[in-house]
Each structure stands twice: as structure tokens, then as C-alpha cells.
C-alpha positions as CSV (number, residue, x, y, z in Angstrom):
1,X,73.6,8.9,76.1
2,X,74.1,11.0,72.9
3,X,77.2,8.8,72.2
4,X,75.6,5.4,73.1
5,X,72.3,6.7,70.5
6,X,75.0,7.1,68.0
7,X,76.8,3.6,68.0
8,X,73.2,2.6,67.8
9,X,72.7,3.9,64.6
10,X,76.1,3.2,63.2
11,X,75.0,-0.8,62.4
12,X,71.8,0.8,60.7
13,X,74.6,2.9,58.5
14,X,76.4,0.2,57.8
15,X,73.9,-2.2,57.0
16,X,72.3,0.4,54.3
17,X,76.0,0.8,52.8
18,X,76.5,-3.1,52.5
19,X,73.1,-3.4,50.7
20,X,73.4,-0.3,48.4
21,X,77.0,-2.0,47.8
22,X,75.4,-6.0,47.0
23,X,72.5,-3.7,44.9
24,X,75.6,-1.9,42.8
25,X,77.2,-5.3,42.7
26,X,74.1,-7.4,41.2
27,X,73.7,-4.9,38.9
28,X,76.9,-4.7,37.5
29,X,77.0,-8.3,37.4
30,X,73.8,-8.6,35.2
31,X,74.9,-5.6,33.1
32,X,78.1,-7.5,32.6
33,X,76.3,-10.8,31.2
34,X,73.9,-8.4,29.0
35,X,77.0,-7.2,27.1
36,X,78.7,-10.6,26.8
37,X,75.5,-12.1,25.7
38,X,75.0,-9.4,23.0
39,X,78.3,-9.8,21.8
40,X,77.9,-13.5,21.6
41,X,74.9,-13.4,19.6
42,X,75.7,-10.0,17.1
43,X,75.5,-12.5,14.1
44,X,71.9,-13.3,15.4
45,X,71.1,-9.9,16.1
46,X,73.3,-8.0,13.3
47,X,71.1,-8.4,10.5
48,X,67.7,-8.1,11.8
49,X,65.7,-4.9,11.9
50,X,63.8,-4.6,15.3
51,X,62.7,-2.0,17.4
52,X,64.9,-2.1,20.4
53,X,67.7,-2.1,18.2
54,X,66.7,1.1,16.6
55,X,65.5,3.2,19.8
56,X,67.8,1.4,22.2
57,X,72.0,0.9,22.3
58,X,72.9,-1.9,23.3
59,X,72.6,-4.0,20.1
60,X,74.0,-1.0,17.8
61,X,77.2,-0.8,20.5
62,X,77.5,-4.9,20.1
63,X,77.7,-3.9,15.9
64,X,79.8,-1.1,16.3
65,X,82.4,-3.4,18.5
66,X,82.0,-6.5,16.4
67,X,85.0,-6.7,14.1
68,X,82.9,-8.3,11.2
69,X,79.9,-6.1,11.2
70,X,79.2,-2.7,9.4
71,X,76.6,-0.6,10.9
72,X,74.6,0.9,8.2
73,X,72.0,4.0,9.5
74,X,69.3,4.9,7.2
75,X,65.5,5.5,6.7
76,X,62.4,4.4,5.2
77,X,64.1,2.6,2.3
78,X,65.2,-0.4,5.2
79,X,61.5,-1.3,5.3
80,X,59.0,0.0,3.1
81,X,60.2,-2.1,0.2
82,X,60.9,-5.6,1.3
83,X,63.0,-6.7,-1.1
84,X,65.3,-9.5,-0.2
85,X,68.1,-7.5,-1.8
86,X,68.0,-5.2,0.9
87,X,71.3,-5.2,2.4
88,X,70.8,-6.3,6.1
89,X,69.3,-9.6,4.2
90,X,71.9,-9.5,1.2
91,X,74.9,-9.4,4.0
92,X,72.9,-11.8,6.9
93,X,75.5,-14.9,5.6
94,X,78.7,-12.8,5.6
95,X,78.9,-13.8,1.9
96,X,82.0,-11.3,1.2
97,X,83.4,-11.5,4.9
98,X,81.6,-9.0,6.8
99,X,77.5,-8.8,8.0
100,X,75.5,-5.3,7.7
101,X,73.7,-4.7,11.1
102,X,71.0,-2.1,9.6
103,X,69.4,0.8,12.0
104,X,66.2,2.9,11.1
105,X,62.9,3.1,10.2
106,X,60.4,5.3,8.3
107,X,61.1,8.9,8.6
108,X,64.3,9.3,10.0
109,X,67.0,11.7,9.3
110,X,70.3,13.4,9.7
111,X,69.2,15.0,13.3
112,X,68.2,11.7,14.4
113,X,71.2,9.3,13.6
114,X,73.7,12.0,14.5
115,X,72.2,11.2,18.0
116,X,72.9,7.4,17.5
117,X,76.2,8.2,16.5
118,X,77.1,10.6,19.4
119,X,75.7,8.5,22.0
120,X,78.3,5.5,20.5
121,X,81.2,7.8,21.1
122,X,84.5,6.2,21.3
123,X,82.9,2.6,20.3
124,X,82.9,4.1,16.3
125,X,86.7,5.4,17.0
126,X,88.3,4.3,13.7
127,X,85.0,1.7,12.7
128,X,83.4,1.9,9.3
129,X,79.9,3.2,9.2
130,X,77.4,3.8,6.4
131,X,74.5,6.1,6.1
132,X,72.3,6.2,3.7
133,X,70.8,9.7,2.6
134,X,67.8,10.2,1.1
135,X,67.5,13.3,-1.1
136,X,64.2,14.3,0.1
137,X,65.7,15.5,3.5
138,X,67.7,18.3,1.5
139,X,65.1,19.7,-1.1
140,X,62.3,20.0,1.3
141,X,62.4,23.4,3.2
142,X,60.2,24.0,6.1
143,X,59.4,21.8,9.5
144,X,57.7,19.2,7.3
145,X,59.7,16.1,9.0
146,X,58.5,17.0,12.8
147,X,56.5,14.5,13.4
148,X,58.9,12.2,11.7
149,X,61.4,13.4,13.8
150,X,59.1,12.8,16.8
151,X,58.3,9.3,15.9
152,X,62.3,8.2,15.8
153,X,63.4,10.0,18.8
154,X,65.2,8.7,21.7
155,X,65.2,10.2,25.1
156,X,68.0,7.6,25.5
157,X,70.5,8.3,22.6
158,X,69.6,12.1,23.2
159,X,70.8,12.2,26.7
160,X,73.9,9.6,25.8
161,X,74.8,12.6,23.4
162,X,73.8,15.2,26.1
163,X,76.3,13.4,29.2
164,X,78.4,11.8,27.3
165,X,82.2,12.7,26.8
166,X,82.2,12.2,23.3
167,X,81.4,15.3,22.1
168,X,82.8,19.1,22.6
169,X,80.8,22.3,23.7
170,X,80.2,23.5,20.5
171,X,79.3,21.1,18.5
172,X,77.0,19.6,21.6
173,X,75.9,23.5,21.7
174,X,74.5,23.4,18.1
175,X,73.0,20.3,18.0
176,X,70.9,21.6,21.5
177,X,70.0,24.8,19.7
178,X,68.4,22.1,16.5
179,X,66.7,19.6,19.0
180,X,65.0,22.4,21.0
181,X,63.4,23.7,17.9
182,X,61.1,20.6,18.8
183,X,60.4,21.1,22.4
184,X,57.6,18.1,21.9
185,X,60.0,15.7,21.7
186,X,61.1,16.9,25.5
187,X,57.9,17.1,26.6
188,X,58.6,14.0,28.9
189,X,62.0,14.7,29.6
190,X,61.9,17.8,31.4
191,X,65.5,17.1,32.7
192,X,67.0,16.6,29.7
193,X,64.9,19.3,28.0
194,X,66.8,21.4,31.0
195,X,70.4,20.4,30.0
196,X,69.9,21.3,26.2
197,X,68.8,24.6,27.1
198,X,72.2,25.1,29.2
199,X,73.8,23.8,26.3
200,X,72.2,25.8,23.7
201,X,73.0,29.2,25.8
202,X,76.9,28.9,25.3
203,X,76.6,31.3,28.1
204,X,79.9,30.2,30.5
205,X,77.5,30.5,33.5
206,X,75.1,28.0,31.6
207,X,78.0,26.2,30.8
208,X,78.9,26.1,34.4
209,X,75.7,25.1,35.4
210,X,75.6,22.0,33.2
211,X,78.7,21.1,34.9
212,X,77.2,21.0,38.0
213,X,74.5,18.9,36.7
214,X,76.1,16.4,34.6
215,X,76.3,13.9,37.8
216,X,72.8,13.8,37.8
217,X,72.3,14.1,34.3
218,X,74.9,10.9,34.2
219,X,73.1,9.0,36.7
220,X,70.1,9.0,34.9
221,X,71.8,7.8,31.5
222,X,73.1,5.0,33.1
223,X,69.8,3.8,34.7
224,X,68.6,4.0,31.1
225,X,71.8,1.7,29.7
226,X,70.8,-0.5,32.7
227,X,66.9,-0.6,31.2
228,X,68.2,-1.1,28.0
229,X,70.1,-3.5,28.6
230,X,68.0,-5.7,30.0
231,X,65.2,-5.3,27.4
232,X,68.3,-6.5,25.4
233,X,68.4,-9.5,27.2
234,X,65.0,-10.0,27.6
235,X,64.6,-10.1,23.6
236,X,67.7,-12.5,23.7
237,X,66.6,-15.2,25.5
238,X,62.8,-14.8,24.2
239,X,63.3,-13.9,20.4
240,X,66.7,-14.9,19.6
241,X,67.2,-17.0,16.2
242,X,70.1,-19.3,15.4
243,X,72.8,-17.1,13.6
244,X,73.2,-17.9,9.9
245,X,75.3,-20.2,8.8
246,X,78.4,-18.2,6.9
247,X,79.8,-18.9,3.6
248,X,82.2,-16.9,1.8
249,X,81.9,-16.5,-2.1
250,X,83.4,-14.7,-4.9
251,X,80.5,-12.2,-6.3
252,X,79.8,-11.6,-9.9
253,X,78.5,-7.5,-9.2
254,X,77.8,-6.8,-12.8
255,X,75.7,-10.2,-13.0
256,X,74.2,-9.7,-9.8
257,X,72.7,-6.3,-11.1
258,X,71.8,-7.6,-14.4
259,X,69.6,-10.3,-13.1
260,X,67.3,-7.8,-11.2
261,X,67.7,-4.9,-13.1
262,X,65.1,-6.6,-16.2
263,X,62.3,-7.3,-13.7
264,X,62.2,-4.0,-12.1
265,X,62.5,-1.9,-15.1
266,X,59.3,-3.2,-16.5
267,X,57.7,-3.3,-13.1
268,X,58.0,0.8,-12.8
269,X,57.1,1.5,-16.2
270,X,54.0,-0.5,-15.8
271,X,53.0,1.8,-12.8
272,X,51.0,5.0,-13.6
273,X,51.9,8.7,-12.3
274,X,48.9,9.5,-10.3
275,X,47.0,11.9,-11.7
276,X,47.5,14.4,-9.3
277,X,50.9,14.3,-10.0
278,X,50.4,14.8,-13.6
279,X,48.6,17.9,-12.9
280,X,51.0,19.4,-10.6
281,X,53.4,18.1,-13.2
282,X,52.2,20.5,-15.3
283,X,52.1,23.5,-13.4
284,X,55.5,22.3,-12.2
285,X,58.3,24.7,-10.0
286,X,60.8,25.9,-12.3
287,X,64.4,25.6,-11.7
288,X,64.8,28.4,-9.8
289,X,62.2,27.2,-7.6
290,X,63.5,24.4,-7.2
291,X,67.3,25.7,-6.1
292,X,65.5,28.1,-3.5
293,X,63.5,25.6,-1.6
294,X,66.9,23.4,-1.7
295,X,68.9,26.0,-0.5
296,X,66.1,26.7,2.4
297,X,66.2,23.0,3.4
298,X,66.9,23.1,6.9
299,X,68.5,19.0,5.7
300,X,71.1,20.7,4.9
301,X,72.4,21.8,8.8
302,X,71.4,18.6,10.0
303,X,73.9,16.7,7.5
304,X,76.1,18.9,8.3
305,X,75.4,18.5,12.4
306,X,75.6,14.9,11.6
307,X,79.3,14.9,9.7
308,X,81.1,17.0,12.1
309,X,79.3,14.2,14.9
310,X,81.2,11.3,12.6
311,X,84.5,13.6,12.5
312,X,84.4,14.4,16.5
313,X,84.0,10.5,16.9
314,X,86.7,9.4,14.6
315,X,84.3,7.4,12.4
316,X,85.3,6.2,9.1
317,X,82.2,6.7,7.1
318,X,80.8,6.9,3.5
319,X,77.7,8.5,2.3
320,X,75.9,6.2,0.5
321,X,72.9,8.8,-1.0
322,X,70.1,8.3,-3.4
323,X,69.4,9.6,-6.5
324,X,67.1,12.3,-7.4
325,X,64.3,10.4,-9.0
326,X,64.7,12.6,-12.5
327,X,61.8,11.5,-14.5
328,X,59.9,12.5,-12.1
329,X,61.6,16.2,-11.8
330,X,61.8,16.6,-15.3
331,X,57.3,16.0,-15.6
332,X,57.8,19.1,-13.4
333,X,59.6,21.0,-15.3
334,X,63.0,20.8,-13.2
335,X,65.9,21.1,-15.6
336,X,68.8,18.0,-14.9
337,X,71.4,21.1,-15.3
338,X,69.5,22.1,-11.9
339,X,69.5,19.1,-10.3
340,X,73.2,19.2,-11.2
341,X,73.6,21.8,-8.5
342,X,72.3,19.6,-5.4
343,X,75.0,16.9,-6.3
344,X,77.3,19.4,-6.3
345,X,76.0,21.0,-3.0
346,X,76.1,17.1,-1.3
347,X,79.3,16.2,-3.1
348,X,81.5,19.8,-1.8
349,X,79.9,19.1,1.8
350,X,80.2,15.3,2.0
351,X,84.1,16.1,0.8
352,X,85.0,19.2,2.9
353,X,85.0,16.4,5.5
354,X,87.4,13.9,3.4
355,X,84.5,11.2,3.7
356,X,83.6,9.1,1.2
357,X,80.5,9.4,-0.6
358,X,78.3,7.2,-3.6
359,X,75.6,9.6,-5.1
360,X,74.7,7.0,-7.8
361,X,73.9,10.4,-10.2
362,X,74.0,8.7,-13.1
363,X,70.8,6.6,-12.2
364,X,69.0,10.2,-11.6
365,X,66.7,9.3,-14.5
366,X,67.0,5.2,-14.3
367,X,63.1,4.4,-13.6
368,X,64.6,1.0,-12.3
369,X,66.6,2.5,-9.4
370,X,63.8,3.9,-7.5
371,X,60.6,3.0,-6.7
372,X,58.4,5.8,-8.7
373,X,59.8,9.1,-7.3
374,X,59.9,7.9,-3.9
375,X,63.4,7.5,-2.0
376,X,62.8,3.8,-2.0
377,X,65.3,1.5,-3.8
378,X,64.3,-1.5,-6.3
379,X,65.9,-4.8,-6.3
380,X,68.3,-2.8,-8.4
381,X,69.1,-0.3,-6.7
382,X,69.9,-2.0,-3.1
383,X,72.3,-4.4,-5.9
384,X,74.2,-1.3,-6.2
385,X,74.2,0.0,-2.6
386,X,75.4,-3.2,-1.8
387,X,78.0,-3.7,-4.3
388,X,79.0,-0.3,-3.0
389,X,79.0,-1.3,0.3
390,X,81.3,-4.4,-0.2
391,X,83.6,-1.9,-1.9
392,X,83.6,0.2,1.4
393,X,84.1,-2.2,3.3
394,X,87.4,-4.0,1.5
395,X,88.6,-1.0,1.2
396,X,88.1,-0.6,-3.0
397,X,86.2,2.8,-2.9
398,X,88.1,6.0,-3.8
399,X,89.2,8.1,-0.8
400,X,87.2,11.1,-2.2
């Protein structure tokens, strides 16, 4: 009876495992065509600024596998200002050989696109990347950029970076210990808030545990690949534009720059300092002020989070960073001899890393290069971010 009850159940068994299998099979079908189609369509996609491109993957892993496409991670300069210099635009016909697939948005930072580049992994191994750095982030001290940071993060890059391989213990260990510092960000997430703290501890019985739990923790990033990708196609065959038509031509840089640089030199000298910044102007920090509350930027260990992320990886990057707006410092009574000291602060980090970096210094007192003192490029700045750019990526910058 007992034996007969159990060949009963048997077909029951094996019907489940035959529809779990055709499940895991249609799904690895569609997840299949997602990729293919967001390969086939990166010189739609690549030079558009969207936001399932920025919070999702699959279009940044399409740029970081496309041989003609440098991903380019930055802030609030790739769309406050919409100038069509920007470099996602300047780059959309491949005009030098190569698109720029642009990621970010308003109030990003180091912490956040180190989880971007983490979560890629192996798919940067040996790929140019540019980041774009906005001074700001490392002369601010205090939690100021929280809700910033809350605004660009993803629960899907974070837990790419959590479960992924791509990363060891320590450095996964340290960028916990930074992330949980904004436990609203987790609030949702309770999971993944779970796995940080186990990696934070660098207890070996935490460590143990999260071994237990990557399976799950696993499972549930590749649901959220699966969601993503689908939104991706989704946006494909709803929103998808006809891919520029390429031309290659020989730039004239210097030319380029001097047709912009006119028109936006008289534009910021026509706008007024608020007068609220006049006043503060005058009560100003002094230098030393101004060295303390860079030193206590807590930029500074997110940068540096962010280049040991691109070094684990085996990215080829280059630090493309802004200019201190100096007119702007010097109303406050900031000496450029002190402002000297945060270049070389960025420059020994960027290096102690052999990456590239631009820190466009000399423009630290062009009015033409940023939008008042805001870390927002003109016309003529984006024409030398790009020009450094197409140096970067034909290989004419300097090593170091």
C-alpha cells in the first residue's frame, strides 16, 4: 500500500521537475535574447543618458563589452548643463572611432560608482573607463551627500558587489563598513542589509556565515539581472532610436576649443555672485580652514574605496577631475598656494595606483571652464574633457 502511494506520487515529482526545468529553460532563453539584443543596439543605447541605464546593468555591461565604446561614470555635470558638447553627444557619431556611453546623474559620487564598477566585475578586465570627479566630493567634510547618496543607490549593483566574485574580503569588508553608515539606503533590503553586516564584521565566523548565505544571496541577484533585463528589453523595443550614422574625421582640438571658449567666457562674467555669496565672501574660511575640512572629507575614502574597486577589477581607468572653481575661492579668502595642496592630495592618490589622471589645474581660475563655482562644465570645459578623452582612448595620454 505504502509502496503503491509512493509510485503514485512519483509522476507528481516528476511532472514539477519537468516544469521547473521548461520554467529555467524559457528564462534562459529570454535572458539570452535580452543580451543579444542589447549588444545589437549599444550604438542606440551608448550615448543616451536614461534611467535604467544608470540604476540598472544591463546596458552599462553591453558598453563595458562593446569594443568601440568607453564607459564614462560621472555626476551632475552629465545633465544639469545641457550643452551639446557634453561628451555622450560630442562622441554619439563615433567621430574619432569610439562612442562614450555616459552613466550618472545629479548627486552621485565615488561610493556610488564604485558599486557600478564592482558589480561589472570581470566585464571591465583590461577595458578603458573614465570617471569624472568633481572636487566638491573631497573638500566637503561631514554626511552632507546622504540623501544624494540615497537618491543614486542601487539595491541591484549593491548586491552584484555583495555576491559577486569580483571582489576579495577586504576590500568587500570596507566598502560594507562605508554603505552601512547609511542604513536608510537598506531599509528595504533587509537581506542585503544582513550580508553587509557579515561583511563588515571580518569576524571568520561572520565570514563563515556569509558563506553559507551567498546561495541565497546569489539567487536573489540573479532574479534581479533577470528583472533587469527585461526592463532592458522592454525600453528596447518601446524607446529604441535608430543608431547614428558614424563618420570618422580628423579633429582640430585647439579650434574646437577656441570656437566655444569666446561665448562662454563672456556668458560667466555677465553672471553676478549672489549676494549671499559676497557676504560669506567676506567673512571667508582661511586657508587653514580650508585644508582641515579637506582633510575631514570623508570623499577622500570613498575615492580611494572606488580605486582599489578599478585595481581589483583590472580596469584601465583615468581620472578625468574638475577644477577648483578659483575665483570663487579666492572672494573667500582661500589662498591658490592652498588649493595647491588638494591637487597634490588627488594627484599622489590617483598615482599611488599608476592610473591616469587630468586635473585640468591650470583652468582653476578660468571663469570659462565652470559654470560659476559650481562643478558644472561650460561648452569649454566638456571641449577639453573630451579632447582628453580622445587622448585616453588612442592611447596619447601620459601613463602618469
Amino acid at each position: 500500500m505504502e509502496r503503491a502511494q509512493g509510485r503514485q506520487g512519483m509522476p507528481h515529482l516528476f511532472s514539477g521537475l519537468t516544469a521547473s526545468c521548461l520554467v529555467g529553460a524559457v528564462l534562459a532563453g529570454a535572458e539570452l535574447v535580452a543580451v543579444h539584443l542589447e549588444q545589437a543596439t549599444i550604438l542606440s543605447t551608448a550615448p543616451e543618458l536614461f534611467s535604467l541605464k544608470n540604476q540598472g546593468l544591463a546596458f552599462q555591461r553591453a558598453a563595458a563589452r562593446a569594443a568601440y565604446v568607453l564607459p564614462f561614470y560621472g555626476s551632475s555635470e552629465l545633465t544639469a548643463v545641457r550643452v551639446p558638447e557634453r561628451a555622450h553627444i560630442f562622441f554619439r557619431t563615433a567621430p574619432t572611432g569610439f562612442q562614450v556611453s555616459a552613466v550618472g546623474k545629479g548627486g552621485a559620487n565615488s561610493l556610488i560608482i564604485l558599486q557600478k564598477i564592482a558589480a561589472l566585475g570581470s566585464d571591465l578586465r583590461g577595458k578603458k573607463v573614465a570617471i569624472s570627479l568633481s572636487p566638491g566630493w573631497l573638500l566637503t567634510p561631514g554626511s552632507w551627500w546622504l540623501e544624494w547618496y540615497r537618491g543614486n543607490f542601487s539595491p541591484m549593483a549593491a548586491s552584484e558587489m555583495a555576491f559577486g566574485t569580483a571582489l576579495d574580503f577586504e576590500l568587500k569588508r570596507d566598502i560594507a563598513s562605508r554603505m552601512l553608515e547609511f542604513p536608510s539606503t537598506l531599509k528595504n533590503s533587509p537581506f542585503l542589509e544582513c550580508a553587509l553586516k557579515l561583511l563588515a564584521s571580518g569576524h571568520w565566523r561572520d565570514r563563515v556565515m556569509f558563506c553559507i548565505l551567498w546561495p541565497v544571496g546569489k539567487a536573489q541577484t540573479t532574479i534581479l539581472e533577470l528583472q533587469d533585463h527585461f526592463a532592458a528589453l522592454n525600453y528596447i523595443r518601446l524607446k529604441i532610436k535608430s543608431a547614428p550614422s558614424g563618420r570618422l574625421e580628423t579633429l582640430d582640438w585647439p579650434k574646437l576649443i577656441a570656437s566655444v571658449g569666446g561665448v562662454n567666457a563672456t556668458d560667466a562674467v555677465k553672471v553676478p555672485i549672489a549676494s549671499s555669496v559676497k557676504e560669506e565672501a567676506k567673512r571667508g574660511p582661511s586657508d587653514v580652514t580650508f585644508k582641515n575640512d579637506m582633510n575631514a572629507s570623508p570623499g577622500w575614502i570613498n575615492l580611494e574605496l572606488l580605486l582599489r574597486t578599478l585595481a581589483r577589477v583590472q580596469a584601465q581607468p583615468v581620472v578625468l577631475s574638475m577644477p577648483i572653481p578659483g575665483n570663487f575661492y579666492d572672494q573667500k579668502g582661500v589662498s591658490r598656494s592652498a588649493r595647491e595642496d588638494y591637487y597634490l592630495k588627488l594627484r599622489t592618490l590617483v598615482q599611488s595606483y599608476h592610473f591616469r589622471l587630468v586635473e585640468f589645474k591650470e583652468h582653476d581660475e578660468d571663469p570659462a571652464f565652470l559654470y560659476l563655482h559650481k562643478s558644472h562644465l561650460t561648452a569649454k570645459g566638456w571641449m577639453y574633457y573630451n579632447r582628453a578623452l580622445d587622448d585616453f582612448y588612442h592611447d596619447r595620454l601620459p601613463q602618469r
